[in-house]
N, CA, C and O of each residue as an XYZ file, in Angstrom:
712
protein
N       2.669      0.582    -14.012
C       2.969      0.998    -12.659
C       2.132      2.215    -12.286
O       1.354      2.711    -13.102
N       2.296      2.719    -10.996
C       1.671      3.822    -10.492
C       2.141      5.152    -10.882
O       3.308      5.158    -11.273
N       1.266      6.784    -10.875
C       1.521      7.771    -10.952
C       1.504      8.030     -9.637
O       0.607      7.961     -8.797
N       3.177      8.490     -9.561
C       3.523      8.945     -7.944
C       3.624     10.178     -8.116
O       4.414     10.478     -9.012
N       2.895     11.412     -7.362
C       3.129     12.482     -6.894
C       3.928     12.664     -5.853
O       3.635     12.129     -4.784
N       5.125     13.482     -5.979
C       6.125     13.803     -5.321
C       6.150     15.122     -4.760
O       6.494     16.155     -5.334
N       5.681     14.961     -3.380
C       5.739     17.062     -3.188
C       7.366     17.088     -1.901
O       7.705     16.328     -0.994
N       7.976     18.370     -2.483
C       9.302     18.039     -2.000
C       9.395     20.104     -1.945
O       8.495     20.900     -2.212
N      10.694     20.356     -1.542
C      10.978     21.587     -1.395
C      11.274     22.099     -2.964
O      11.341     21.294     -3.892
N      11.475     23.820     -3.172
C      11.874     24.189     -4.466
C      12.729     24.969     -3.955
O      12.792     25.867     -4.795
N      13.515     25.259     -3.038
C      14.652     26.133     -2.505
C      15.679     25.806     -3.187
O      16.020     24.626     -3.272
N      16.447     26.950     -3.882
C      17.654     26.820     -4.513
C      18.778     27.015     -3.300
O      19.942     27.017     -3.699
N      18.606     27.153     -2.092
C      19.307     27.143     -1.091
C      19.908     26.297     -0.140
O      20.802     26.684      0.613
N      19.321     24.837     -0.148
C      19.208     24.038      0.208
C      20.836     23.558      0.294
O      21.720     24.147     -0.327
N      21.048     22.518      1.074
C      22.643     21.901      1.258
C      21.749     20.858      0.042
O      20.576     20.604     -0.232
N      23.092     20.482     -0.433
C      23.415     20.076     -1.649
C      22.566     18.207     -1.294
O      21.631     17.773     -1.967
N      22.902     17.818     -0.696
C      22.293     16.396      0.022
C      21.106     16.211     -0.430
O      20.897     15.194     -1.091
N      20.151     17.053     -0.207
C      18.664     17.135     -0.591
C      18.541     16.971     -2.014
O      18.117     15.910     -2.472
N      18.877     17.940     -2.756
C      18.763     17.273     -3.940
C      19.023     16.260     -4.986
O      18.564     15.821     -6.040
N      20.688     16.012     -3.554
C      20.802     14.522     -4.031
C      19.966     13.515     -4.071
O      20.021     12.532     -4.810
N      18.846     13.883     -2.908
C      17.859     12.497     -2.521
C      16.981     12.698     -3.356
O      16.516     11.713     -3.929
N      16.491     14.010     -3.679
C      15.431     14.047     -4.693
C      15.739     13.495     -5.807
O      15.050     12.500     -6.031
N      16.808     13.840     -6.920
C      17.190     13.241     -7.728
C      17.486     11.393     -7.697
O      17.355     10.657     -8.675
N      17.749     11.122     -6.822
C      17.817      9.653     -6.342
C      16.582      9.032     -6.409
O      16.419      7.943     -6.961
N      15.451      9.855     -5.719
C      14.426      9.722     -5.465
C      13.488      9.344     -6.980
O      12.745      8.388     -7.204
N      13.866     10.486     -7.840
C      13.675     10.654     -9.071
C      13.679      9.220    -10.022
O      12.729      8.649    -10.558
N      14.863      8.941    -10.011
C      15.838      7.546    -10.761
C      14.974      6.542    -10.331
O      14.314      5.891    -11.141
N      14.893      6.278     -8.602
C      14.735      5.255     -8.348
C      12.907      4.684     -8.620
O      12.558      3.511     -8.751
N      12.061      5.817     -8.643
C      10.652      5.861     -9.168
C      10.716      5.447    -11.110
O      10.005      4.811    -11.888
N      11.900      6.184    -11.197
C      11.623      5.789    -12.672
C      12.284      4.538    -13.348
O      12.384      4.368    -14.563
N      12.852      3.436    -12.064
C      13.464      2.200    -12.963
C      12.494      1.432    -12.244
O      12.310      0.361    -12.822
N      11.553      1.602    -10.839
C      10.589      0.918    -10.518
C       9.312      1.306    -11.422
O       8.186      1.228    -10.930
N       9.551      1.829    -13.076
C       8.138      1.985    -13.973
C       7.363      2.974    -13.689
O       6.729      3.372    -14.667
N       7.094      3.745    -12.338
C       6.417      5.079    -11.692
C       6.566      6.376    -12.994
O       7.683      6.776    -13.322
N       5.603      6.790    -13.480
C       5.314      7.972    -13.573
C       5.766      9.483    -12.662
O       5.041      9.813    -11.724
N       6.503      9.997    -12.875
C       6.519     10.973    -11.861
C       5.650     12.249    -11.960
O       5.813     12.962    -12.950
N       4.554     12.671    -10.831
C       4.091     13.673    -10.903
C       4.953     15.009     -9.972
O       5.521     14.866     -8.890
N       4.824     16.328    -10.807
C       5.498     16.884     -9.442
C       4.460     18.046     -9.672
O       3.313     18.003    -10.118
N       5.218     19.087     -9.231
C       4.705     20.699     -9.259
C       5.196     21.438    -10.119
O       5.247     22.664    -10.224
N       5.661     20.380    -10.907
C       6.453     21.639    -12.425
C       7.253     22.616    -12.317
O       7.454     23.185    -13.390
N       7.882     23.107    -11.291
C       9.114     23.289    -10.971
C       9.931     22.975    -11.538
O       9.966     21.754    -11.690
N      11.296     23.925    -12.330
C      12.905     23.374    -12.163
C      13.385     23.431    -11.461
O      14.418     22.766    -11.553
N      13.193     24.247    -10.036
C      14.137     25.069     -8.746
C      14.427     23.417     -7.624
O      13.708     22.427     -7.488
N      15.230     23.626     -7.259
C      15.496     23.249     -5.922
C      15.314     21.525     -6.047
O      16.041     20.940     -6.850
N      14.284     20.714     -5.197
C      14.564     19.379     -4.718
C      14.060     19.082     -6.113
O      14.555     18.293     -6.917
N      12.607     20.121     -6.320
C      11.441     19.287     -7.520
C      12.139     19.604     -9.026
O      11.610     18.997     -9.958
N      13.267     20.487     -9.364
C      13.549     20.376    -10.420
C      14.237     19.047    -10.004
O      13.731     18.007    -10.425
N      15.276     18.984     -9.264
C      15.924     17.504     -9.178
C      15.201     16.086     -9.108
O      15.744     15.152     -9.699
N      13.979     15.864     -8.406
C      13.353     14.677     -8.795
C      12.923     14.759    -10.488
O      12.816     13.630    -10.968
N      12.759     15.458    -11.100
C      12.310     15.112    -12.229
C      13.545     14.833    -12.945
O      13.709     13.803    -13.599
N      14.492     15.836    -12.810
C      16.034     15.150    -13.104
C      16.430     13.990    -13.266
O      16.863     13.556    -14.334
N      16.296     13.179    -11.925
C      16.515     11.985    -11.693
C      15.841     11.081    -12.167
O      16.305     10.017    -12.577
N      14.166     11.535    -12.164
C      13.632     10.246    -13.338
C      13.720     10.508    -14.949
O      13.612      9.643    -15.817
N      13.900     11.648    -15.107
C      14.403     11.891    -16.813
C      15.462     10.865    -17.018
O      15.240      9.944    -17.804
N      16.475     10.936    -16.447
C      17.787     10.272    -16.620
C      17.589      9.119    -16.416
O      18.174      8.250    -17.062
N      16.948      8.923    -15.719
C      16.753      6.812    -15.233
C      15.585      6.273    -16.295
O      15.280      5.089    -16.438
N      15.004      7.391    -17.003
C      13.926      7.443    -18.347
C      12.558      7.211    -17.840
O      11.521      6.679    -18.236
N      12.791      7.543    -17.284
C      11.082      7.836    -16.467
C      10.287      9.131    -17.265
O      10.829      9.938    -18.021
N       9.328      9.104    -17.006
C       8.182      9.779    -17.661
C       7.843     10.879    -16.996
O       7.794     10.611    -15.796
N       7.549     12.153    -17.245
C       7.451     12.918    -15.863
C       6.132     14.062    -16.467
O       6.012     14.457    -17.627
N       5.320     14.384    -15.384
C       3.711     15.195    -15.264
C       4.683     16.597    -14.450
O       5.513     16.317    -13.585
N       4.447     17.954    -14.840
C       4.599     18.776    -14.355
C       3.384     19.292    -14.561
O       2.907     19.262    -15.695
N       2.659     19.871    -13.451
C       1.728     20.580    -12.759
C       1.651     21.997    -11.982
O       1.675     22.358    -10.806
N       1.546     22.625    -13.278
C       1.892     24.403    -12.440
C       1.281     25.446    -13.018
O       1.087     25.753    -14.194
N       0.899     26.143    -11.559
C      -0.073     27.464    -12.212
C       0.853     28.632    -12.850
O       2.010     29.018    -12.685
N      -0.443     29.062    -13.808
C       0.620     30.176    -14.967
C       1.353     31.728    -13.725
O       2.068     32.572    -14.265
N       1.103     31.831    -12.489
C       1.806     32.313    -12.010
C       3.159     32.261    -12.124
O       3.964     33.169    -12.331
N       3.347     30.859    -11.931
C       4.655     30.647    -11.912
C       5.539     30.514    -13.369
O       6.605     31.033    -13.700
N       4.793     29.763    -13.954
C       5.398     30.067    -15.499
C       5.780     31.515    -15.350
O       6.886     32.055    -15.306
N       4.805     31.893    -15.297
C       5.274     33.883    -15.495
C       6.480     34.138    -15.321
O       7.175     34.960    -15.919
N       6.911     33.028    -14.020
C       8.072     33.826    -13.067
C       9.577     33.180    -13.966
O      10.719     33.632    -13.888
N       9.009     31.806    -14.932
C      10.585     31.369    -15.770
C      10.621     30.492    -14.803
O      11.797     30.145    -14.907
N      10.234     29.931    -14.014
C      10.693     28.159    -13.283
C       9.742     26.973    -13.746
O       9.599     26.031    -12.967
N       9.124     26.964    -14.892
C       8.499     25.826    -15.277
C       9.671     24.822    -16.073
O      10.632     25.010    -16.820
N       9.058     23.777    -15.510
C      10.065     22.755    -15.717
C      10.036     22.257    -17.413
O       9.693     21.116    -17.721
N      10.346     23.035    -18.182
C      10.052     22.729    -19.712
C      10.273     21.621    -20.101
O       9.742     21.127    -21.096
N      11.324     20.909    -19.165
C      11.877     19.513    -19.779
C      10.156     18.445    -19.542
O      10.007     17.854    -20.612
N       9.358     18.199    -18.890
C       8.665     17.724    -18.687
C       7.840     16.672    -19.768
O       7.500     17.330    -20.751
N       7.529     15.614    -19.852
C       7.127     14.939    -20.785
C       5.512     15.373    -21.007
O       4.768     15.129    -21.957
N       5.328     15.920    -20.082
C       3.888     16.914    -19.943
C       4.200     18.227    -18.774
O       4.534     18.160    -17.591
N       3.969     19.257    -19.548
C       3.688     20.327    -18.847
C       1.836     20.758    -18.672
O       1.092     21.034    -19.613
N       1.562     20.716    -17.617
C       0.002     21.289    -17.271
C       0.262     22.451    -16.615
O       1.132     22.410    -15.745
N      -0.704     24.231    -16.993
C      -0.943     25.116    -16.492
C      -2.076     25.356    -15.949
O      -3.063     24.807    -16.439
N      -2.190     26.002    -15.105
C      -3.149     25.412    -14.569
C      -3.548     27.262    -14.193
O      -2.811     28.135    -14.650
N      -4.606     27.566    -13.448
C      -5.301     29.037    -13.152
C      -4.860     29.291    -11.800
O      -4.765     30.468    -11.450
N      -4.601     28.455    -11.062
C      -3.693     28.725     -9.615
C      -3.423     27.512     -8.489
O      -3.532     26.300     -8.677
N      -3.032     28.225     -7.241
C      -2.306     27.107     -6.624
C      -3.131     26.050     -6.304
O      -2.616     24.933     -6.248
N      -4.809     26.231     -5.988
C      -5.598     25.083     -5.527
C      -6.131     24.385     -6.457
O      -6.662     23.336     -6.091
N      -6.169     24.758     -8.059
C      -6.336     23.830     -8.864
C      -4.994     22.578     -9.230
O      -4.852     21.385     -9.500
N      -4.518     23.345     -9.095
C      -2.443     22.602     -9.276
C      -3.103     21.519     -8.561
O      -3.646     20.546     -9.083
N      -2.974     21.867     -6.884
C      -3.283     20.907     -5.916
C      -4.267     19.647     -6.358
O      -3.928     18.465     -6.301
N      -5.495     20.114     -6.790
C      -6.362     18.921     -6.910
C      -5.957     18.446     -8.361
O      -5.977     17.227     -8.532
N      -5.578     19.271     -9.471
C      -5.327     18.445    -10.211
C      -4.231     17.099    -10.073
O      -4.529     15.951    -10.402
N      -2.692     17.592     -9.422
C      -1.904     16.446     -9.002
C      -2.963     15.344     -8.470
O      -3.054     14.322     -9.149
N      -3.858     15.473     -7.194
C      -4.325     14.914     -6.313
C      -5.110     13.653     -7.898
O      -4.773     12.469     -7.927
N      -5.873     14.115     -8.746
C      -6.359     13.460     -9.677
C      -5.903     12.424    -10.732
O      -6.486     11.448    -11.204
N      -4.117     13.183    -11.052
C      -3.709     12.414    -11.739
C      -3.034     11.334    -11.002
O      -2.739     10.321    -11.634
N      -2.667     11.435     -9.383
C      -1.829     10.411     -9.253
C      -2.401      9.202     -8.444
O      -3.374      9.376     -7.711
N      -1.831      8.027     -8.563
C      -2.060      6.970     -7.821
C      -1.868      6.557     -6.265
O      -2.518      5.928     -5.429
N      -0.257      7.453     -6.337
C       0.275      7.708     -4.954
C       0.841      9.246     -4.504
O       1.106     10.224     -5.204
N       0.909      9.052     -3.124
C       1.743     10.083     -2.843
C       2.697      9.907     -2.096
O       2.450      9.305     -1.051
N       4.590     10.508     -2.431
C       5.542     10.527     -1.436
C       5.990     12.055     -1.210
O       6.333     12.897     -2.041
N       5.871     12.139      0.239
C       6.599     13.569      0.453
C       7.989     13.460      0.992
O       8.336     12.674      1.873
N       8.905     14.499      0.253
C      10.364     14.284      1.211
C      10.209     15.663      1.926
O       9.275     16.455      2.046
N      11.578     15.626      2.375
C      11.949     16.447      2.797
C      11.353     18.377      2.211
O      11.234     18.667      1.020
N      11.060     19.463      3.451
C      10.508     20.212      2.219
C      10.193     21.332      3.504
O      10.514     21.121      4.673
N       9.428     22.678      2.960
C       9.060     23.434      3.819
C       7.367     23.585      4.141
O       6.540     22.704      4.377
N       7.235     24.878      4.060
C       5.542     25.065      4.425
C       4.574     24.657      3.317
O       3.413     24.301      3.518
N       5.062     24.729      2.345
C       4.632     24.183      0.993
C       4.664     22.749      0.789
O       3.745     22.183      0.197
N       5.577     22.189      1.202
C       5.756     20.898      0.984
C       4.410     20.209      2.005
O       3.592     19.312      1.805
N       4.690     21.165      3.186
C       3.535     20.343      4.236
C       2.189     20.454      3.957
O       1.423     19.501      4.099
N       1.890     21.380      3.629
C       0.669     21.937      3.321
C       0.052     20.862      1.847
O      -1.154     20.659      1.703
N       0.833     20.430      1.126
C       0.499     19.681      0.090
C       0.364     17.947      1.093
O      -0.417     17.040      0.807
N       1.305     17.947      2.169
C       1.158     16.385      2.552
C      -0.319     16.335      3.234
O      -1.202     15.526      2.949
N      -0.388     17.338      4.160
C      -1.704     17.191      4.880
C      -3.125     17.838      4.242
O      -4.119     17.889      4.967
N      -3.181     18.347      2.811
C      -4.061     18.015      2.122
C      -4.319     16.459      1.201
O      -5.282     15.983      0.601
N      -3.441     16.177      1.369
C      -3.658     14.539      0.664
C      -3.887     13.765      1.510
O      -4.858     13.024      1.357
N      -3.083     13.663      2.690
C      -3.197     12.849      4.014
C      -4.910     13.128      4.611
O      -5.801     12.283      4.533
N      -5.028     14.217      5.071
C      -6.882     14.954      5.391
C      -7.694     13.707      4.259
O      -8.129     12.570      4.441
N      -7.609     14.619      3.074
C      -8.294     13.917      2.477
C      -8.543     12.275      2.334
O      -9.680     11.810      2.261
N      -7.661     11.674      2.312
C      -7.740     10.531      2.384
C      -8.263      9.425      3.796
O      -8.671      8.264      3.834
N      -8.051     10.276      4.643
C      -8.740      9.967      5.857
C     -10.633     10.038      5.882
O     -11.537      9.253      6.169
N     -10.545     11.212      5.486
C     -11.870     12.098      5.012
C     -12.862     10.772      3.681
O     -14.089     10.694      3.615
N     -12.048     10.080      2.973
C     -12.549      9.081      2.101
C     -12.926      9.655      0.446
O     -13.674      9.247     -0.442
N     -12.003     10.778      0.584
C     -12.105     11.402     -0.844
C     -11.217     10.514     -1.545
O     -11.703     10.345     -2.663
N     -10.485     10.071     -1.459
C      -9.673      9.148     -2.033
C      -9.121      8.027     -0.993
O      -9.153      8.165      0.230
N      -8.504      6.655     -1.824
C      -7.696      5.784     -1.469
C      -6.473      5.855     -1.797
O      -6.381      5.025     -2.701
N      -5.364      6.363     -1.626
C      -4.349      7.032     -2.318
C      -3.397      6.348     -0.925
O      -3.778      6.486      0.237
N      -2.105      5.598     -1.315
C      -1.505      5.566     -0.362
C      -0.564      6.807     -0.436
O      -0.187      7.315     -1.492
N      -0.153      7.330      1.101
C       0.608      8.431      1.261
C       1.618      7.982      2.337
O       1.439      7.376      3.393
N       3.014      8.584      1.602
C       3.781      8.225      1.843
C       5.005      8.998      2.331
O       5.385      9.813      1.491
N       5.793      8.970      3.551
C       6.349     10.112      3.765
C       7.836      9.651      3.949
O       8.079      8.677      4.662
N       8.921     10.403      3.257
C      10.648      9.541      3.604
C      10.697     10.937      4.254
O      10.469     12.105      3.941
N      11.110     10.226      5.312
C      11.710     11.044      6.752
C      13.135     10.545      6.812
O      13.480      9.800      7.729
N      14.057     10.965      5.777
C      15.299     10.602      5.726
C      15.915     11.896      6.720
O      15.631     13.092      6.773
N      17.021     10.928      7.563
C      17.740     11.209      8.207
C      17.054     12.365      9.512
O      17.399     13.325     10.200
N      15.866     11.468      9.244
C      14.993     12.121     10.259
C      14.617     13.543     10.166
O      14.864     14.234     11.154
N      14.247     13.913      9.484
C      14.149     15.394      9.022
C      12.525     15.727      9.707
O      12.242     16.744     10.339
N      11.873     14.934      9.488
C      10.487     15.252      9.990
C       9.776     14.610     11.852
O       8.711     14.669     12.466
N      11.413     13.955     12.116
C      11.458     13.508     13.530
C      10.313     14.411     14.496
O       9.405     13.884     15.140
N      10.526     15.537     14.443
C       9.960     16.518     15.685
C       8.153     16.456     15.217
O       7.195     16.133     15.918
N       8.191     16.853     13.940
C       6.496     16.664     13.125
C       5.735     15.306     13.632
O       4.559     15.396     13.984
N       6.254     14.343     13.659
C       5.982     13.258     13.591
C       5.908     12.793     14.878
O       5.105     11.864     14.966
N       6.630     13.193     16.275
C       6.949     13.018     17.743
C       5.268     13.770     18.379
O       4.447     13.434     19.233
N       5.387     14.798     17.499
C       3.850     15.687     17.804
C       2.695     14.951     17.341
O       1.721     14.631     18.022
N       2.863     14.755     16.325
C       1.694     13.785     15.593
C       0.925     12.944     16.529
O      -0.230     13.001     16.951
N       2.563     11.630     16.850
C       1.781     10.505     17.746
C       1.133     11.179     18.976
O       0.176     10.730     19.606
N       2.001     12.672     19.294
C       0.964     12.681     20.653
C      -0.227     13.217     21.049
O      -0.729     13.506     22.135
N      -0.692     13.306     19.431
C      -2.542     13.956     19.695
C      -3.307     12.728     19.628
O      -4.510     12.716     19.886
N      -2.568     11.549     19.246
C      -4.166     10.283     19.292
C      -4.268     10.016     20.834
O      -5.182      9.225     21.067
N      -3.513     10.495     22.114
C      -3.813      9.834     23.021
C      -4.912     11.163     24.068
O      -5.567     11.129     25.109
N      -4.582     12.165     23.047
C      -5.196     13.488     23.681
C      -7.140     13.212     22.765
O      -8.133     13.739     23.267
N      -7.198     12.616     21.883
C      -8.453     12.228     21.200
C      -8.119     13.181     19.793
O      -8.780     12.991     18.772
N      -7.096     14.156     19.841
C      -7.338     15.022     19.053
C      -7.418     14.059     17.208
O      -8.106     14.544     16.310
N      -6.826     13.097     17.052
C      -6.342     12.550     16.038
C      -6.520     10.775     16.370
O      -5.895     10.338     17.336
N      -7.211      9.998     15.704
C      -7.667      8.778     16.010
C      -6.175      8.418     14.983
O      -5.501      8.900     14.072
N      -6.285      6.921     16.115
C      -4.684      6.064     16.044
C      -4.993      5.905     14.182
O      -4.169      6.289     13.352
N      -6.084      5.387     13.891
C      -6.262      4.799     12.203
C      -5.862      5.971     11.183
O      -5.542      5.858     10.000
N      -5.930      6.713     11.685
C      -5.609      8.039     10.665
C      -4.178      8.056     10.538
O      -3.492      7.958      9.520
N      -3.785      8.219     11.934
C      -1.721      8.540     12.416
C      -1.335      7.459     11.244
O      -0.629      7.793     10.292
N      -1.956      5.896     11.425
C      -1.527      4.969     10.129
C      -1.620      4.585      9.122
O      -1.322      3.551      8.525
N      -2.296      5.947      8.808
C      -2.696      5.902      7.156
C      -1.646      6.268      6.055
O      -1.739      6.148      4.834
N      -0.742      6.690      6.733
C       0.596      7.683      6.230
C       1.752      6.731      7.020
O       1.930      6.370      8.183
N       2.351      6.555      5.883
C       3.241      5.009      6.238
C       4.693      6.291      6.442
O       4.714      7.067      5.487
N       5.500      6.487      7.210
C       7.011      6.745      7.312
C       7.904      5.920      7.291
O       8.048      5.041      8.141
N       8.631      6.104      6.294
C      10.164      5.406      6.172
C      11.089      6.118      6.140
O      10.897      7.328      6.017
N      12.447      5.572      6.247
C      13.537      6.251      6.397
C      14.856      6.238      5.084
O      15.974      6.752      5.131
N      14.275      5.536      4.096
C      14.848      5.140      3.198
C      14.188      5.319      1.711
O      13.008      5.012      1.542
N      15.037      5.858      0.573
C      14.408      5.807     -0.711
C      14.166      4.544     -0.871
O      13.010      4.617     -1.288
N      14.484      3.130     -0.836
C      14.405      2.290     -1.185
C      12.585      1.704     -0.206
O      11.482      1.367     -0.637
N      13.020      1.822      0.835
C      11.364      1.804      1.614
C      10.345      2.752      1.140
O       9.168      2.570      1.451
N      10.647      3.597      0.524
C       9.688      4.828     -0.029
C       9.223      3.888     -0.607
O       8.225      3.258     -0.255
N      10.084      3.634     -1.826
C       9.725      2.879     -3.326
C       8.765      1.308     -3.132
O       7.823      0.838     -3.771
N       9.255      1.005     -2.375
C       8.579     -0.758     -1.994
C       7.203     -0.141     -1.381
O       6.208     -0.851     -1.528
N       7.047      1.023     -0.754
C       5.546      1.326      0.498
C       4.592      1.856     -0.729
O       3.422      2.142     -0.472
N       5.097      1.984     -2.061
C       3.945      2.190     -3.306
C       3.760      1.247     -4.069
O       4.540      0.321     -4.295
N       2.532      1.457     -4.591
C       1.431      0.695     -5.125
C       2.170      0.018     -6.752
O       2.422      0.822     -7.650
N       2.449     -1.506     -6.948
C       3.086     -1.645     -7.771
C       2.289     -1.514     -9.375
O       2.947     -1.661    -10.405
């Protein structure tokens, strides 16, 4: 099966829901055979997706610069831990090891990782499908803006559909590469 990179929030603040989905999210990548890549994180959604595919026995890539180790949130459980020299190597290294990408729910970090994979892949640095669960509509308003730059020229329609949205873990899981 595919190595799915998962970029998601690391807020330990979060309502409890979110990490339910991550962890769900987690399980359900790891009984569909997926590899999970994350950001090597224990905190918040991304310790919980790896959670969830540990437990469903999934295989899991943590990817994190020794900053953060420093700080005590590397995800030790990891079936691979990678350190890496900082945040833009992290970035391209995930970008290298994985096959796919799904983003959930998440903040400035989370986005900033979707629309460097999304760019790029438009750009023809890669063929990578990217994939976004907009559960319970969380990314509704992002996405309302989106459609309305292809009619301004700012953003050509083929790009807007390069990045498949679903609303469901189960549509996440089926919109990647078997």
């Amino acid at each position: 099966m595919a190595a799915v990179c998962v970029f998601c929030a690391s807020s330990q603040t979060l309502d409890p829901r979110w990490t339910d989905l991550a962890r769900e999210v987690g399980g359900a990548l790891a009984r569909a055979g997926h590899v999970l890549v994350s950001g090597g994180g224990r905190a918040g959604m991304m310790g919980a997706v790896a959670e969830g595919a540990r437990a469903a026995g999934g295989h899991t890539i943590g990817i994190i610069p020794q900053s953060l180790v420093d700080r005590e949130i590397a995800d030790t459980h990891a079936a691979e831990l990678v350190v890496t020299d900082g945040m833009a190597s992290r970035k391209n290294l995930m970008i290298e090891k994985s096959d796919a990408f799904l983003t959930l729910p998440g903040g400035i970090g989370t986005l900033d990782e979707l629309f460097e994979v999304w760019t790029t892949g438009m750009l023809g640095v890669h063929d990578k499908p990217v994939v976004l669960l907009d559960a319970d509509g969380f990314y509704a308003g992002l996405r309302t803006w989106l459609e309305s730059l292809a009619p301004t020229g700012f953003v050509r329609r083929e790009s807007l559909d390069r990045m498949v949205a679903v609303g469901t873990v189960a549509e996440a899981v089926a919109a990647l590469p078997r």
